[in-house]
C-alpha positions as CSV (number, residue, x, y, z in Angstrom):
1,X,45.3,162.5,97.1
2,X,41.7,163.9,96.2
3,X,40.5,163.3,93.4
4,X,39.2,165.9,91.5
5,X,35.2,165.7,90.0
6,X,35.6,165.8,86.0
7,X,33.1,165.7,83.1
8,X,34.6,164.3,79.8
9,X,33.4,166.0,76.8
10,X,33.8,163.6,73.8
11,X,32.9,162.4,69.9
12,X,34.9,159.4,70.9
13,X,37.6,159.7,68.4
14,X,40.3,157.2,69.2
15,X,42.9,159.8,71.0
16,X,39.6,160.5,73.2
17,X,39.5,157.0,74.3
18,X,43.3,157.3,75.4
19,X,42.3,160.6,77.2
20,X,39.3,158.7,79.2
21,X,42.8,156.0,80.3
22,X,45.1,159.0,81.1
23,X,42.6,160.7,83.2
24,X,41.4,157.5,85.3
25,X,44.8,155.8,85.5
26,X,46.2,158.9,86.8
27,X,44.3,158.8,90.2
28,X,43.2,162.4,90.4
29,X,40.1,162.6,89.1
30,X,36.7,160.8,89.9
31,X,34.9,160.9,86.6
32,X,31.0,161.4,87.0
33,X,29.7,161.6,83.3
34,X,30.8,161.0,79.6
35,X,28.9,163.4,76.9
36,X,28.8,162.4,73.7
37,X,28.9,164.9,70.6
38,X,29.0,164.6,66.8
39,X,32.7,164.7,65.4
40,X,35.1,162.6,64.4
41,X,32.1,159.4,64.5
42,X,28.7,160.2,64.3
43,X,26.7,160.4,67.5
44,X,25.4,156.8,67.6
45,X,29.0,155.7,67.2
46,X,29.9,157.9,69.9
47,X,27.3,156.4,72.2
48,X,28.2,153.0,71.3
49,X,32.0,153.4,72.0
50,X,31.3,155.2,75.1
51,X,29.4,152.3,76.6
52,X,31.3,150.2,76.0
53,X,34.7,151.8,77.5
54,X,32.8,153.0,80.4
55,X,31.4,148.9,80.8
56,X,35.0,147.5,79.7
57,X,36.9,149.2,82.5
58,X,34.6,149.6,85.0
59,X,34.5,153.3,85.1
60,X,31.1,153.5,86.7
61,X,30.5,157.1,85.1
62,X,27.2,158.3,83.8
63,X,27.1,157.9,80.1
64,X,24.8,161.2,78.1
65,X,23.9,162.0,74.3
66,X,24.7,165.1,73.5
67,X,24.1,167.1,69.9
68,X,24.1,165.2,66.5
69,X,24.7,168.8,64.9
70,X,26.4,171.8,65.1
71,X,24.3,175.2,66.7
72,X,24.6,176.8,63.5
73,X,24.9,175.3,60.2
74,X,27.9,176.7,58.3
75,X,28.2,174.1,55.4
76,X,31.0,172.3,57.0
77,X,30.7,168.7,57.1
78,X,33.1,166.4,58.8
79,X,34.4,163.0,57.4
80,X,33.6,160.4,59.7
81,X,37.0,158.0,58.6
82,X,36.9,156.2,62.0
83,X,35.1,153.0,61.5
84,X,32.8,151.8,64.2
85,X,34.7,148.7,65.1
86,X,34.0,148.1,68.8
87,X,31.3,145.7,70.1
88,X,27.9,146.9,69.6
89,X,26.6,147.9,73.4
90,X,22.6,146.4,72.9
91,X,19.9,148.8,73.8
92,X,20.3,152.0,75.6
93,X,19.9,151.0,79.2
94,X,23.6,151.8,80.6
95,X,23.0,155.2,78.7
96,X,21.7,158.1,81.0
97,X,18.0,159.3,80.0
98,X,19.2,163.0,80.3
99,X,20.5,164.9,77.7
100,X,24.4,165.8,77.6
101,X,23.5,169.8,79.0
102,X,21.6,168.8,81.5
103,X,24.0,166.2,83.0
104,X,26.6,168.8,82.9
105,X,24.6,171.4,84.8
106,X,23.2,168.8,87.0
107,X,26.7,167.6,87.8
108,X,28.1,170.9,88.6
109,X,25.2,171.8,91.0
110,X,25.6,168.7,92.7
111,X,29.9,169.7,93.4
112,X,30.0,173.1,94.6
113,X,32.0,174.7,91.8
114,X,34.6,172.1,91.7
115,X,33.4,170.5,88.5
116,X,36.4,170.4,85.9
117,X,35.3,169.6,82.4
118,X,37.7,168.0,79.5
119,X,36.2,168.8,75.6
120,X,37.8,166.6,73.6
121,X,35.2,167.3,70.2
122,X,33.2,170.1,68.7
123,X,31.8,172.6,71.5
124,X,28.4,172.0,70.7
125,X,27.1,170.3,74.1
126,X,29.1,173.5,76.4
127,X,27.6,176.1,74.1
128,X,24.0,174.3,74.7
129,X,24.7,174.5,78.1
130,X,25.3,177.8,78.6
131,X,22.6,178.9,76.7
132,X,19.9,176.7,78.7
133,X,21.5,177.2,82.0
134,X,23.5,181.3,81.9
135,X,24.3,180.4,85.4
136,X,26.5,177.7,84.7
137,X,29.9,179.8,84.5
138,X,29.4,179.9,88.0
139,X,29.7,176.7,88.8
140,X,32.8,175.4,87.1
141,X,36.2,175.5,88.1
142,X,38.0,174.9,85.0
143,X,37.6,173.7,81.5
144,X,40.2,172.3,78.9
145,X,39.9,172.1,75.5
146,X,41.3,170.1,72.7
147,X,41.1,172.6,69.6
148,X,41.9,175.8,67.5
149,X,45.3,176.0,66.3
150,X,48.0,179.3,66.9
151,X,49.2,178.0,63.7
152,X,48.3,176.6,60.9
153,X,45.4,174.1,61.1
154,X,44.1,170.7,59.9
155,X,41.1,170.8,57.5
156,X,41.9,174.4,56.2
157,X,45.1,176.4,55.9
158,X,43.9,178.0,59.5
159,X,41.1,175.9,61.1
160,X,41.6,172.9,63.2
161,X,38.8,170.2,62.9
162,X,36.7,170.7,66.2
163,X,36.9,174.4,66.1
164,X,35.4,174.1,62.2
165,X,32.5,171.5,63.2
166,X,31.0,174.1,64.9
167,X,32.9,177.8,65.2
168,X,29.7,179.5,66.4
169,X,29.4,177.6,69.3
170,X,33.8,178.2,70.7
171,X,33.0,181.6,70.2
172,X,29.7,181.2,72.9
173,X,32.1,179.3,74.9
174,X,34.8,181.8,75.0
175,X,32.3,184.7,75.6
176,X,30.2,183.0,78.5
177,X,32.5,184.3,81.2
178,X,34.0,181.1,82.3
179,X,36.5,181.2,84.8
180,X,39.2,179.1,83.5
181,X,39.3,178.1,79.8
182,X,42.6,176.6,79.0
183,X,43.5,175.4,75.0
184,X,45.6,172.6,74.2
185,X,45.4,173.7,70.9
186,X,47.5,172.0,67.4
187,X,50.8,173.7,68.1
188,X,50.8,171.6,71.3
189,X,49.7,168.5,69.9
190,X,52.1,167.9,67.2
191,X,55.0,168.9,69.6
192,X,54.3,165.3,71.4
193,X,53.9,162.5,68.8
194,X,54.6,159.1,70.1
195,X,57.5,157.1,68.4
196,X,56.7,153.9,67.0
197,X,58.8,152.6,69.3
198,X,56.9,154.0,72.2
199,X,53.7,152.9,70.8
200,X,54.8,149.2,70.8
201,X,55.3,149.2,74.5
202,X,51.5,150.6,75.0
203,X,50.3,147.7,72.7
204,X,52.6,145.3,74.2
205,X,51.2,146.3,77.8
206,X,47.6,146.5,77.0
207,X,46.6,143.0,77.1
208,X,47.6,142.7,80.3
209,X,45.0,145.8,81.5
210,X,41.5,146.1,81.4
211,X,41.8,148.1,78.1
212,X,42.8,144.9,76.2
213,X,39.6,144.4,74.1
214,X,40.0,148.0,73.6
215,X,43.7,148.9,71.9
216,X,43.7,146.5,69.0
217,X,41.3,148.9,67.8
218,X,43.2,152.2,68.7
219,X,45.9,150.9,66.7
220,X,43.9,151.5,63.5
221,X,45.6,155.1,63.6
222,X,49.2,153.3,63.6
223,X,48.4,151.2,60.7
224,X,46.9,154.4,59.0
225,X,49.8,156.4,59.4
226,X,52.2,153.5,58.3
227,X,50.2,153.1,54.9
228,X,50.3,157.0,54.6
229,X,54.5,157.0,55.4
230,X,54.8,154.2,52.4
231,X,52.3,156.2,50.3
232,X,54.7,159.6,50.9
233,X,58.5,157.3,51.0
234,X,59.4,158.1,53.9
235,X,59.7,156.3,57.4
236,X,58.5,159.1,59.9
237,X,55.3,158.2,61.9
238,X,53.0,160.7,63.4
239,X,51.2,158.9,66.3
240,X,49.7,162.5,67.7
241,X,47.2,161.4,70.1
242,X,45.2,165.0,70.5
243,X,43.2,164.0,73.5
244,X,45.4,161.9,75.1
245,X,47.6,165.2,75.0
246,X,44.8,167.3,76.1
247,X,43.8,164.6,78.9
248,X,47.7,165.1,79.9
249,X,48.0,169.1,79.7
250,X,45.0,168.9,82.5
251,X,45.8,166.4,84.9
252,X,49.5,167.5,85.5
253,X,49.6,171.6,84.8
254,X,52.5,171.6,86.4
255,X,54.3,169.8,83.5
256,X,53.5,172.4,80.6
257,X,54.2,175.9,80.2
258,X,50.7,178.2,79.7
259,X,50.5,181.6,77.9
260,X,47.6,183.8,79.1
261,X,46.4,185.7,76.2
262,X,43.0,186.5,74.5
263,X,41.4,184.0,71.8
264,X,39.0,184.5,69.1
265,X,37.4,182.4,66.6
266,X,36.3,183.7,63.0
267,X,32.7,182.9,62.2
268,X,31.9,184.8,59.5
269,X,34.8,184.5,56.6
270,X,33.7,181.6,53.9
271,X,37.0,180.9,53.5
272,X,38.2,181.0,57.3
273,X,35.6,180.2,59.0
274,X,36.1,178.0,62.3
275,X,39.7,179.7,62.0
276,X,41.5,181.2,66.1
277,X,43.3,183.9,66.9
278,X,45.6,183.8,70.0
279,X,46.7,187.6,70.6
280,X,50.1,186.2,71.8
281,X,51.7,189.6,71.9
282,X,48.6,191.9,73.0
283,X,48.2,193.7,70.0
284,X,44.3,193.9,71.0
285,X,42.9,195.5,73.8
286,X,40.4,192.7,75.0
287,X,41.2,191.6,78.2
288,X,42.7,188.0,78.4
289,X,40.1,185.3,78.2
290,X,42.3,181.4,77.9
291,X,45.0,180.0,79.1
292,X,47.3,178.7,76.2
293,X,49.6,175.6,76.2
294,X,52.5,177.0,75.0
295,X,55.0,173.5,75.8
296,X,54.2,170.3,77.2
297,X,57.3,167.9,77.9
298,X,57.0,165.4,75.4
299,X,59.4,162.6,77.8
300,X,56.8,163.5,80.4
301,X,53.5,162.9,78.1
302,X,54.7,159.8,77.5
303,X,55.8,159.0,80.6
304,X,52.6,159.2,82.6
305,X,50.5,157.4,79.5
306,X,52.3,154.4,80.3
307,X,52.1,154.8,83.7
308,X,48.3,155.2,83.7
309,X,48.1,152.1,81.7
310,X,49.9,150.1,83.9
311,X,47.3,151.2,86.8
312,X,45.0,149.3,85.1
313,X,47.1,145.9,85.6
314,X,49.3,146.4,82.0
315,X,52.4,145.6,83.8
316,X,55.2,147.9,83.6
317,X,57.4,149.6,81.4
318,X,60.2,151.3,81.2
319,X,60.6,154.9,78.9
């Protein structure tokens, strides 16, 4: 099979990381860059974790700093929770002297309007892009992104978190004239958690693979969730792994179910700002501009995880 070229898009949040192992364990794509963006960690933390999974496994990709901030201040201001526990990556050599835009227009130049891209964190480094380089639409095949919620959202009663770091720059995004935007928005995300049952065959395969140094730290979000279970008494875990979901709803499309509709996000409300609107019935008259997930098979997700873990030497499992 041919592998596909495919920019990753990241703040490095721990479901990120699992989207970087889908993607390369899968054998479809060939992964030419990792750009880092504020988010989840802050952009050093980003860098660092980056380097170091793109050292640990051997991917070979060129590693880019992207923005530290959103394009336009609205006041929000993410809680970095995720503590920066990998091995510090000394200096900045492995790091590419470009900045994340760049590498992103430079990469799709250099692939004849194949270039797929994967955002997995605030839109900041795309929106850049566009703005330095117009032509860029052009030159890129596809893009999915991990954000906005149909629903209800995550750090608001309507916004999801990568939407709210920085609404201004989705809403460049969506209006740049992109070929193919497709959203693996909340909705999708929390309709494929991972049992804890599920979860301890990942751990108890990744010592075996390359990403052995690297899951002991992952599993941070299990032992949050547990404490958060006992704190609420009751015995349901939510292991959602956003870009690992993402990561999955882009390298097998034909395993999820897509609504084609027109998409929005609020900018301007103080109280709903960061907030999108999927016109799922066509109330508007805008023309359609992204692709929705609409239903991913869970069995499936979970499924090809495991099986892109084991391509890295974690032995084999059975779901």
């Amino acid at each position: 099979m041919a592998t596909r070229p495919l920019i990753i898009d990241t703040d490095c949040g721990y479901d990120d990381i699992q989207a970087v192992m889908l993607l390369a364990g899968s054998g479809r794509f060939d992964i030419r860059g990792i750009c880092t963006v504020f988010g989840s960690s802050s952009l050093n933390e980003a860098m660092n974790r980056a380097l170091f999974m793109n050292k640990t496994i051997g991917l070979g990709a060129a590693v880019a700093q992207g923005a530290e901030k959103p394009v336009i201040d609205t006041g929000y201001r993410p809680a970095s929770a995720e503590e920066n526990v990998f091995p510090f990556v000394p200096g900045s050599a492995s790091a590419d002297p470009r900045h994340a835009w760049d590498l992103l227009y430079d990469t799709a130049l250099e692939n004849g309007k194949e270039l797929e891209i994967l955002v997995c964190g605030p839109l900041t480094n795309i929106a850049i892009a566009l703005i330095k380089h117009p032509d860029l639409p052009e030159h890129i095949r596809q893009i999915t992104i991990l954000g906005g919620a149909a629903t209800k959202g995550n750090v608001s009663p309507y916004a999801e978190f990568n939407a709210a770091c920085d609404p201004y720059a989705l809403k460049i995004v969506l209006e740049a004239g992109l070929g193919k935007i497709v959203m693996t928005d909340l909705d999708a995300c929390r309709s494929c958690p991972m049992t804890a049952e599920e979860w301890e065959k990942v751990l108890g395969a990744a010592p075996a693979s390359a990403w052995g140094e690297i899951y002991p730290v992952i599993d941070a979000k299990r032992k949050r969730e547990r404490n958060r279970a006992e704190q609420e008494g009751t015995e349901n875990l939510s292991l959602v792994f956003g870009g690992a979901i993402a990561a999955f709803a882009h390298a097998f499309p034909e395993q999820t179910e897509r609504q084609h509709c027109f998409m929005l996000c609020e900018t301007q409300s103080s109280c709903c700002c960061g907030r999108t609107i999927f016109d799922l019935e066509g109330r508007f008259t805008n023309d359609p501009n992204v692709w929705l997930v609409r239903n991913i098979g869970r069995g499936n997700y979970v499924k090809e995880y495991l099986h892109s873990l084991e391509s890295f030497g974690g032995g084999k499992n059975n779901v």
